[in-house]
C-alpha positions in Angstrom: 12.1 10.0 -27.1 11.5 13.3 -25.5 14.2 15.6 -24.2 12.3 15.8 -20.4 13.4 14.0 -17.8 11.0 12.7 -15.3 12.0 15.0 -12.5 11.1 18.2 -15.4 8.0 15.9 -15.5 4.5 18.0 -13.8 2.6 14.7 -14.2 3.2 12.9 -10.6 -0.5 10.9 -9.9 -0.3 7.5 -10.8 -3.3 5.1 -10.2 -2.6 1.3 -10.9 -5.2 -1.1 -11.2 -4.8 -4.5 -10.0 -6.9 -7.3 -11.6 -3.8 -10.1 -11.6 -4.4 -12.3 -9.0 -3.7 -16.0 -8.0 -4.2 -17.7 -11.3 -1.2 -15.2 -13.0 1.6 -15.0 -10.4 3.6 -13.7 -13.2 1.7 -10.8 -13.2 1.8 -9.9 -9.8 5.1 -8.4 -8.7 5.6 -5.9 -11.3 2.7 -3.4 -9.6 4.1 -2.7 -6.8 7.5 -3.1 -8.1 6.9 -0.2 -10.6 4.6 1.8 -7.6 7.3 1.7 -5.3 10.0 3.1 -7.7 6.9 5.6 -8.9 6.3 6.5 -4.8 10.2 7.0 -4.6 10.0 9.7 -7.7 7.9 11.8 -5.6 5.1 10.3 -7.4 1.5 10.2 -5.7 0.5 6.2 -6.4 -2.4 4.1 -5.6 -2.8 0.7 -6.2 -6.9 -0.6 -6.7 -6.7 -4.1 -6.2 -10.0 -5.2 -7.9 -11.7 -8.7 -9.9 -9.3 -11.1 -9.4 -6.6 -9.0 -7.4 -8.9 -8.7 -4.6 -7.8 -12.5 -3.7 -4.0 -10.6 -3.2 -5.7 -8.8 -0.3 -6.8 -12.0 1.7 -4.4 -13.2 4.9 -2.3 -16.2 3.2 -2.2 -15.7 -0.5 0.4 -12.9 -1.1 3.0 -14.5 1.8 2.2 -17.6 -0.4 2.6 -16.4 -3.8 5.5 -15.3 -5.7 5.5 -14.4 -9.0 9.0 -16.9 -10.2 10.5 -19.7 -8.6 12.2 -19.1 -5.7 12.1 -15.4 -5.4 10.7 -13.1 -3.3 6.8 -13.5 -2.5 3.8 -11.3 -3.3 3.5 -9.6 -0.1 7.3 -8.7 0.5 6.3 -6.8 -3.1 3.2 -5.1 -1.6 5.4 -4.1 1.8 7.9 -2.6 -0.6 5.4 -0.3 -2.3 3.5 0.9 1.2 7.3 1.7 2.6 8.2 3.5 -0.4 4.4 5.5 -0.2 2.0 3.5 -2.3 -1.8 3.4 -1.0 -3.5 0.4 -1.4 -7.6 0.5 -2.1 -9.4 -3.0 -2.2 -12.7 -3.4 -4.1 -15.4 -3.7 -1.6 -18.2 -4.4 -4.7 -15.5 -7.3 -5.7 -15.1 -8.9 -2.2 -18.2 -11.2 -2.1 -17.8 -12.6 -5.3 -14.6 -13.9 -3.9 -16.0 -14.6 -0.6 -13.5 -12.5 1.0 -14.6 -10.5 4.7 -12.9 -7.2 6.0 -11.5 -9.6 8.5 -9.6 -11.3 6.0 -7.8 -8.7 4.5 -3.9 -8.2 5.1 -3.1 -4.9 7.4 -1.4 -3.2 4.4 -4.9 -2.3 2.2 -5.3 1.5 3.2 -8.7 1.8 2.3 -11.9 -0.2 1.1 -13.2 1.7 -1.6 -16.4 1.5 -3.9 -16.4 1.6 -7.3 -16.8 5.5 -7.2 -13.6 5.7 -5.8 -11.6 3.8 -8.6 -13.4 5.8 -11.0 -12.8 9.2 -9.5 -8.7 7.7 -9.1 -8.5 7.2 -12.6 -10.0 10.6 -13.8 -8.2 12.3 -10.9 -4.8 10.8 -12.1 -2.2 11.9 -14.6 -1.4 8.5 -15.2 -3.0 5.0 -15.1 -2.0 1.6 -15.6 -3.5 -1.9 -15.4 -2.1 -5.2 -14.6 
């Protein structure tokens, strides 16, 4: 294990890239769980919902979802990460295949992006990870 701790730590751009959606609730809290704690290191983080995690975006899923029994839904997750500093991108190339309109998006995505955009997050990035 190294000696650094993660305030020593230069590294501080994290992209994450959503692709959990509806079908894997399971997978769908840790994100912005792990951005938010990221954001509240000082950390730069941005979240690219994109395939299947585009359906996170859409007005009724996240409040809706919840990734165990009982606890605390999807979008209380994503609120979390945009008070602790997390930007949210949404794949616009991903949207029609999931039949989902700019007017159907939840008020917390920052930014419809293109595919340019994720790529130029991750190369831009210290850090990436994918759910």
């Amino acid at each position: 294990m190294a000696d650094s701790h993660y305030l020593d730590n230069e590294e501080k751009s994290v992209v994450i890239v959503m692709t959990s959606g509806p079908s894997t609730p399971h997978r769908c809290a840790t994100p912005f769980y792990i951005g938010a704690i990221l954001a509240s290191m000082d950390s730069d983080v941005h979240i690219f919902f994109t395939m299947e995690g585009v359906m996170l975006a859409k007005k009724g899923v996240a409040e809706n979802l919840a990734a165990m029994k009982d606890g605390k839904t999807i979008l209380e997750f994503i609120r979390d990460a945009k008070v602790a500093g997390v930007k949210l991108h949404l794949c616009k190339p991903a949207m029609p295949g999931y039949e989902l309109d700019v007017s159907d998006i939840i008020a917390e995505i920052d930014e419809v992006s293109n595919a340019g955009a994720l790529a130029d997050l991750i190369l831009s990035s210290d850090k990436s990870m994918y759910f």
